[in-house]
C-alpha positions in Angstrom: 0.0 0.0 0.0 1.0 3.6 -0.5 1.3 5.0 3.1 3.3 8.1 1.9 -0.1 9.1 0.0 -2.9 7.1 1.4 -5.9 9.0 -0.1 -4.6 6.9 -3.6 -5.9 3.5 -2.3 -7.9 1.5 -4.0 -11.3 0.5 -3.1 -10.3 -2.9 -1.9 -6.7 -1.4 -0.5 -9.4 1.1 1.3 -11.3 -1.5 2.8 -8.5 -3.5 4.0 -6.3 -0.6 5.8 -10.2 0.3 7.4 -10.6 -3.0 9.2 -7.2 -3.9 10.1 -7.2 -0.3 12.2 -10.9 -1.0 13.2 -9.6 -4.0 14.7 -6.6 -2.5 16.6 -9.3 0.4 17.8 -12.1 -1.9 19.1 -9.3 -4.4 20.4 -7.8 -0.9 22.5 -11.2 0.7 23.5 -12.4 -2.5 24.5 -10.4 -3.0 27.6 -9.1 0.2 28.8 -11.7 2.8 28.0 -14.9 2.7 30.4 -17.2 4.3 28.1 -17.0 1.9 25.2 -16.6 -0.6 27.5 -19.9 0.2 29.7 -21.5 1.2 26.1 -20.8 -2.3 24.7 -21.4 -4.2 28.1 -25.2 -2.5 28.5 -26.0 -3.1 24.8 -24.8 -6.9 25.3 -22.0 -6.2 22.1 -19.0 -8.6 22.2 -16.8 -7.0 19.8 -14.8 -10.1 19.0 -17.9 -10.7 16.8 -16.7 -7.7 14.5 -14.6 -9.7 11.8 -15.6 -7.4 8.4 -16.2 -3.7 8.2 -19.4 -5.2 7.1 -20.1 -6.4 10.8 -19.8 -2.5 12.2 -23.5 -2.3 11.5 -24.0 -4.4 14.6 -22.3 -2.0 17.1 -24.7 0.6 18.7 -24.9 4.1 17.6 -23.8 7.2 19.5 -25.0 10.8 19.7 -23.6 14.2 21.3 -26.0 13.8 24.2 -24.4 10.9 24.9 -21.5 12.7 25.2 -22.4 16.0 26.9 -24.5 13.5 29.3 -21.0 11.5 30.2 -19.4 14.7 30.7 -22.2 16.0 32.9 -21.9 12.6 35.1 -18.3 12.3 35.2 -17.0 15.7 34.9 -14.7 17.7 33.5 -13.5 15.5 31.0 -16.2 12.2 30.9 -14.8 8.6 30.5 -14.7 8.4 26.6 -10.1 8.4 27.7 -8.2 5.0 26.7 -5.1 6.5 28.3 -4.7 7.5 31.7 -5.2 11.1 32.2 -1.6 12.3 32.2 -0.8 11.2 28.8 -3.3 13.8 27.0 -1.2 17.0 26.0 -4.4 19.1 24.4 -8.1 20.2 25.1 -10.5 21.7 22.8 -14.3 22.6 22.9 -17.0 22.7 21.0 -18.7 26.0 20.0 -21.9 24.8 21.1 -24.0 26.0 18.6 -26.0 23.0 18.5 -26.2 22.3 22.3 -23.9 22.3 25.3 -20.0 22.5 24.3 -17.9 19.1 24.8 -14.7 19.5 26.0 -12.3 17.0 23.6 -8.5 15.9 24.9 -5.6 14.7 22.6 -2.9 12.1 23.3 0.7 13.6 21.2 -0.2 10.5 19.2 -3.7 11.8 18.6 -2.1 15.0 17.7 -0.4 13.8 15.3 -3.4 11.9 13.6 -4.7 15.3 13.2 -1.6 16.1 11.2 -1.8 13.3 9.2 -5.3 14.1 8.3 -4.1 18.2 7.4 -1.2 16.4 5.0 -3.6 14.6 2.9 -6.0 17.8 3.1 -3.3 20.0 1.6 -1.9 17.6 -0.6 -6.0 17.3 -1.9 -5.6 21.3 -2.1 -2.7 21.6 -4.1 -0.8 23.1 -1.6 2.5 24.2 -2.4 6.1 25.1 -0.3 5.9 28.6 -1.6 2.4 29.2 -0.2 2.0 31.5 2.6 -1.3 30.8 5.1 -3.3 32.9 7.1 -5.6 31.9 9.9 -7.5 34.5 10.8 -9.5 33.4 13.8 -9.6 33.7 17.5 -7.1 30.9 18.5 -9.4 30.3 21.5 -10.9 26.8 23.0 -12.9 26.2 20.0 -11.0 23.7 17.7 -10.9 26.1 14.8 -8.4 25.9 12.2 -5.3 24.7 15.3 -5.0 21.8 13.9 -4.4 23.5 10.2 -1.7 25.8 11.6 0.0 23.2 12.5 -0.7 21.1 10.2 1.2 23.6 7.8 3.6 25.1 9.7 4.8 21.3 9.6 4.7 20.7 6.6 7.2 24.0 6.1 5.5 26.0 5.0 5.0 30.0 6.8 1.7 30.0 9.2 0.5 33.7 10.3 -1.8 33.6 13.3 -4.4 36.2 13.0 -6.2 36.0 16.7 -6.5 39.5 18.8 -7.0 41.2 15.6 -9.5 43.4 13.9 -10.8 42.8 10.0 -8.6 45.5 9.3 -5.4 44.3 11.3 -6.3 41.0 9.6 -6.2 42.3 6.3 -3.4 44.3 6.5 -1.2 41.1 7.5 -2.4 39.2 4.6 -1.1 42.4 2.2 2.1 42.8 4.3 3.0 39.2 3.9 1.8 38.0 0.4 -0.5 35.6 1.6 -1.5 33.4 -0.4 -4.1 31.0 1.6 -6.6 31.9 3.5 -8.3 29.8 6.3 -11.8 30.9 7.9 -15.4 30.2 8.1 -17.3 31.0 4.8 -19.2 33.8 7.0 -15.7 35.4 8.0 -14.4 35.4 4.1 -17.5 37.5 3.2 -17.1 39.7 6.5 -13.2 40.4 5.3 -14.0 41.2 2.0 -17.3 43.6 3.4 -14.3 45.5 5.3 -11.8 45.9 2.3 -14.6 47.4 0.7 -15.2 49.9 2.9 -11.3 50.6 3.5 -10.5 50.5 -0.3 -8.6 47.4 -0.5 -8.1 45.3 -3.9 -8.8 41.9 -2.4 -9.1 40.4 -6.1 -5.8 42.3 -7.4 -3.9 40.8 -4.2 -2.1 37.6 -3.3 -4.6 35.4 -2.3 -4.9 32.1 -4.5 -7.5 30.2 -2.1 -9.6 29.8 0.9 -10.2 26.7 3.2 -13.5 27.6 4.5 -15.2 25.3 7.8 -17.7 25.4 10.3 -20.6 26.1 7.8 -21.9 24.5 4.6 -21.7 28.0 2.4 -18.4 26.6 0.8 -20.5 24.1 -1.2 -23.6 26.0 -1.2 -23.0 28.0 -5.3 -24.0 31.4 -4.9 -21.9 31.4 -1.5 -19.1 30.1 -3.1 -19.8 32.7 -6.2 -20.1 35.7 -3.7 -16.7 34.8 -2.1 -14.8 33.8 -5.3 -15.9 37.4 -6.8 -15.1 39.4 -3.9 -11.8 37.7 -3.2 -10.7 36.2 -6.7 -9.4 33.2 -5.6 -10.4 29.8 -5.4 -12.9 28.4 -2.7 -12.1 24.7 -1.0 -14.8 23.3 1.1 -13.4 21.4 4.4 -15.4 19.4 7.3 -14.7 18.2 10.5 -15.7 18.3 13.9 -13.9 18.8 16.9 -15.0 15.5 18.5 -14.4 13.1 15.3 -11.4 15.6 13.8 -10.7 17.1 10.6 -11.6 14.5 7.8 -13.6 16.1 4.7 -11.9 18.0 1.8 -12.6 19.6 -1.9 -10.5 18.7 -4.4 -8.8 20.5 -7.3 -10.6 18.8 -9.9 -14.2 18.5 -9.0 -15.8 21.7 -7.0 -18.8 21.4 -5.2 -18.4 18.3 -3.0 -16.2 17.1 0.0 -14.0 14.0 -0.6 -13.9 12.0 2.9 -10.6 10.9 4.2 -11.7 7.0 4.3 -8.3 6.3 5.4 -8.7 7.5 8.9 -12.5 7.1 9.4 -15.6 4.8 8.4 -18.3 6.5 6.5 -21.5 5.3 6.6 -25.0 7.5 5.2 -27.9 5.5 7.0 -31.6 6.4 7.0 -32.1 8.7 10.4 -34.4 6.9 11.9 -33.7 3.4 11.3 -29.7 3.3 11.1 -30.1 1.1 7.8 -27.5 2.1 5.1 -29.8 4.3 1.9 -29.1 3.3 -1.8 -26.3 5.4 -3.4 -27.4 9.1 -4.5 -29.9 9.3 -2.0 -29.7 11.6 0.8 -29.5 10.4 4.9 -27.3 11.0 7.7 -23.5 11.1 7.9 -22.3 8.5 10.4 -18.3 8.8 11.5 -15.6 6.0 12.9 -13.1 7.9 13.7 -10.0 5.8 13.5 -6.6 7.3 14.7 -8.0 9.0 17.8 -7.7 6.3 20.2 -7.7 8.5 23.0 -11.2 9.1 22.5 -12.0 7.6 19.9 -15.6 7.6 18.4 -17.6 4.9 16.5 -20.7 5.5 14.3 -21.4 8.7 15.5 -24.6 10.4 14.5 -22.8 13.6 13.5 -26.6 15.1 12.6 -25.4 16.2 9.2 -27.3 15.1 5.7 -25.2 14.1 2.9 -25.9 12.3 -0.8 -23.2 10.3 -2.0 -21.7 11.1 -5.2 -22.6 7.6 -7.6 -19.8 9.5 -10.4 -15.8 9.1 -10.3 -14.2 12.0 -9.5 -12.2 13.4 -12.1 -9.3 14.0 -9.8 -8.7 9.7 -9.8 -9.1 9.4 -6.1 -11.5 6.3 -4.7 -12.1 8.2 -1.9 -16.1 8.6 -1.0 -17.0 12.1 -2.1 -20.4 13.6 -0.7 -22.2 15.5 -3.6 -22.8 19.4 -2.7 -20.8 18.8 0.6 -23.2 19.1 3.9 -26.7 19.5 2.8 -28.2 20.3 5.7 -28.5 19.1 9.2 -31.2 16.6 10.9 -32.5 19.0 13.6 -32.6 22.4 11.6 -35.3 20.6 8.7 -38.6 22.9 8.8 -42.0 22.0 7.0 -43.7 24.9 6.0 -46.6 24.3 3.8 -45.9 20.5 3.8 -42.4 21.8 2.4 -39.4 20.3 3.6 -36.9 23.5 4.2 -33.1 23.6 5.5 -31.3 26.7 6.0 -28.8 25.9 3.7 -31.7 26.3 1.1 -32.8 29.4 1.9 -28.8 31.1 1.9 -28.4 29.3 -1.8 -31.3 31.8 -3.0 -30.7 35.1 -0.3 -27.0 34.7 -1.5 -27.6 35.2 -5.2 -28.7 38.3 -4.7 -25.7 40.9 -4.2 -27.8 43.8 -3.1 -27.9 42.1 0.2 -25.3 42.6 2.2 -26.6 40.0 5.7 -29.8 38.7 6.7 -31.8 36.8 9.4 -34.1 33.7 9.6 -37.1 32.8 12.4 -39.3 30.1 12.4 -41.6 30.3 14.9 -43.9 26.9 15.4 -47.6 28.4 16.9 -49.7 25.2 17.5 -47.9 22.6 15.1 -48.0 25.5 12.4 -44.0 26.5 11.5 -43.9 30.3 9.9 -41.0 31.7 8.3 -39.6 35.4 8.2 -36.6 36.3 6.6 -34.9 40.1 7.4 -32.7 41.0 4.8 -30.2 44.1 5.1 -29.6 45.5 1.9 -26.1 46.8 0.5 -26.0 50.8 -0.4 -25.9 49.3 -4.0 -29.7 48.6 -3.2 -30.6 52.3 -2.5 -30.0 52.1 1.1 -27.2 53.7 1.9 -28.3 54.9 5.3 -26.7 54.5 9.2 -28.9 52.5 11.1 -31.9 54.6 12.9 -31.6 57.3 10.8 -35.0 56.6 8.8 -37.7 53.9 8.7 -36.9 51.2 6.6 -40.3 51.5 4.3 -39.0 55.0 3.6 -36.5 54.1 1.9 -35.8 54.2 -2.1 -37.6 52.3 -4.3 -34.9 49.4 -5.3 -35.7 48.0 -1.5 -39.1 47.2 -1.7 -38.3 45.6 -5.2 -35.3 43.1 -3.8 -38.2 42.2 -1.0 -40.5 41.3 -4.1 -37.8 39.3 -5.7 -36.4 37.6 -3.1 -40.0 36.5 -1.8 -40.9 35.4 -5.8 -38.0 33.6 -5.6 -38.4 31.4 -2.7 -42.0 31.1 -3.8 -40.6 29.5 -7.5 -38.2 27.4 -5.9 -39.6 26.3 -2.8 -42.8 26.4 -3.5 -44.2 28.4 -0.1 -44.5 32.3 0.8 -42.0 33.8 3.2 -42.4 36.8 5.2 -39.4 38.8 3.9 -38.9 42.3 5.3 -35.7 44.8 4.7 -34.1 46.2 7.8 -31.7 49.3 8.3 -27.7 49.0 7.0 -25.5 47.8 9.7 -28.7 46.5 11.8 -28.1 42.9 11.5 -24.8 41.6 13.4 -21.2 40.4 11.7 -19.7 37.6 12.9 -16.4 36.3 12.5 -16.6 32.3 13.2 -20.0 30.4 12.5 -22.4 32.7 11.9 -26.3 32.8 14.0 -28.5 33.8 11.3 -31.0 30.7 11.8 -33.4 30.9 15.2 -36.7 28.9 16.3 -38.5 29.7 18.7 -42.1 28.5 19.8 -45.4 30.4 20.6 -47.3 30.2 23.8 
């Protein structure tokens, strides 16, 4: 096998590198680690009885409330640790935009399982030794892009760390340096390019080549990815991980739009949500992850919550590898039904995003006695006739061109969803900028 560039297996080279490291994981977790171990035990699973990849079907699955739940019993750190507690050198946590935040230690071996899985991500990107990265994000608990710094900076090549910064600062060290890669959350990349707007700045006459964009599906959703490719003039990749399972979905060169899976350091298996039983190719269900080089907490077909649709086509870039058609396509607990429509976020930013005259917007669903209602607040760009600071004149007062965007943004959701949302236009600068994962999707329920 080639080790030096695993992500060139074959199928059946694929398969066989999976099991003999599910093996060595279920054979570790098995005796030393207390919450597999009390997992398996209450669910009557002898994992000797695992002898194909095949046979993984029969282990239980897990969720993050299992997690947060083990965490809450056993605190700080749970009992998902195969290694005593002196032997982990890192700790992250999660943002907790879904729920409450996990806290997630790293043996040095662990570590460098994350760095493996950043070589093969770079190598996918077309990363070069002359390349210059930029990560400009808050270098706090939240996993981030740490694990790409590194990553990189091992790899040779020159790592600027942009935390304790403003957008400005930020962009001022990407000019000063030449840089030529560009790590953030799709949100972030349009934030940067909103402020060297404002300040003048050439973003699409500059250095940057490309941006590794995470924590959100707008790198696959197209009019995102547009918007961002315009503003900066550089190339979009889409990336995917999770701070529990790790860092384990890139775009290629060769085939935008989709997320190849790094099958040589997990398991990936789409199942039907609510009966765990694998769906046919091409169709859509939920993303389920082994993870296999974290052994110090390892995880094993965990419900990560996110909808994918498997790519039936080979990729033109040669690579075996399972690649997920339009990347993350939405997310289990964020599907609406309005009208008897089924309606993800994600869906709703692939229209709001086509249009350029706005600049930021807002979504609330609010349920009032099983019915689900949708309003959308869009903040329009001064391109839209709205050039105004916040406060300094009702919004239906404005110019004309407003009310028309409302029109065509709410004829558009109409044509392609098929239901009416309430769409209103709020004052410039009303709506909040964010510079991780952006809020823009809240539910709330009528008494």
């Amino acid at each position: 096998m080639r080790f030096s560039e695993p992500e060139w297996l074959s199928r059946a080279e694929m398969r066989a590198w999976q099991f003999e490291r599910l093996r060595n994981l279920l054979d570790q977790v098995a005796g030393s680690n207390r919450f597999w171990s009390q997992k398996f035990r209450a669910d009557g699973i002898d994992v000797a009885e695992v002898q194909s990849l095949d046979d993984l079907q029969k282990l239980p699955t897990t969720t993050k409330t299992c997690l947060v739940d083990d965490q809450a019993a056993h605190p700080p750190y749970g009992t998902n640790l195969t290694d005593p507690l002196s032997d982990y050198s890192r700790i992250h946590q999660t943002s907790g935009t879904t729920g409450a935040p996990l806290r997630w230690l790293d043996t040095p071996a662990d570590w460098d399982w994350f760095m493996d899985c950043w070589a093969q991500i770079y190598r996918m990107i077309g990363l070069t030794r002359e390349d210059r990265l930029v990560f400009p994000f808050s270098f706090g608990p939240f996993i981030g892009f740490w694990a790409a710094f590194e990553g990189a900076s091992r790899l040779g090549n020159l790592c600027l760390a942009g935390g304790g910064l403003s957008s400005q600062a930020r962009l001022a060290m990407i000019e000063e340096n030449q840089a030529t890669i560009v790590c953030c959350t799709p949100t972030y990349a349009m934030r940067l390019a909103e402020v060297a707007e404002q300040e003048g700045l050439d973003l699409p006459g500059g250095s940057v080549r490309a941006l590794v964009v995470a924590g959100e599906p707008g790198g696959s959703i197209a009019a995102t990815r547009r918007r961002i490719e315009s503003a900066w003039g550089a190339r979009v990749f889409d990336h995917w991980g999770m701070t529990e399972i790790g860092s384990l979905a890139i775009e290629c060169l060769d085939n935008p739009g989709g997320l190849h899976v790094l099958e040589t350091e997990c398991i990936a298996e789409v199942v039907d949500p609510d009966t765990f039983e694998p769906v046919e190719l091409g169709q859509m269900g939920e993303l389920l992850i082994t993870n296999l080089g974290r052994l110090g907490s390892p995880l094993i077909r965990y419900r990560t919550g996110d909808l994918v649709q498997t790519d039936t086509e080979p990729c033109p870039c040669g690579r075996k590898l399972l690649r997920l058609e339009g990347g993350i396509l939405g997310r289990c607990d964020d599907m609406v039904t309005i009208r008897g429509n089924n309606v993800f976020p994600s869906s709703l930013e692939a229209i709001l995003r086509e249009f350029d005259e706005i600049a930021e917007y807002r979504i609330e669903v609010e349920t009032d006695r099983s019915m689900q209602h949708l309003k959308i607040e869009i903040e329009p760009t001064a391109a839209a006739g709205c050039a105004r600071p916040p406060g300094s004149q009702d919004i239906a007062e404005s110019a004309q061109p407003v009310s028309e965007l409302v029109d065509a943004v709410s004829r558009t959701i109409k044509d392609r969803l098929n239901f009416h949302a309430e769409v209103a236009a709020v004052a410039p600068g009303s709506l909040p900028r964010f510079e991780l994962k952006g809020r823009r999707y809240f539910r709330r329920d009528s008494e």
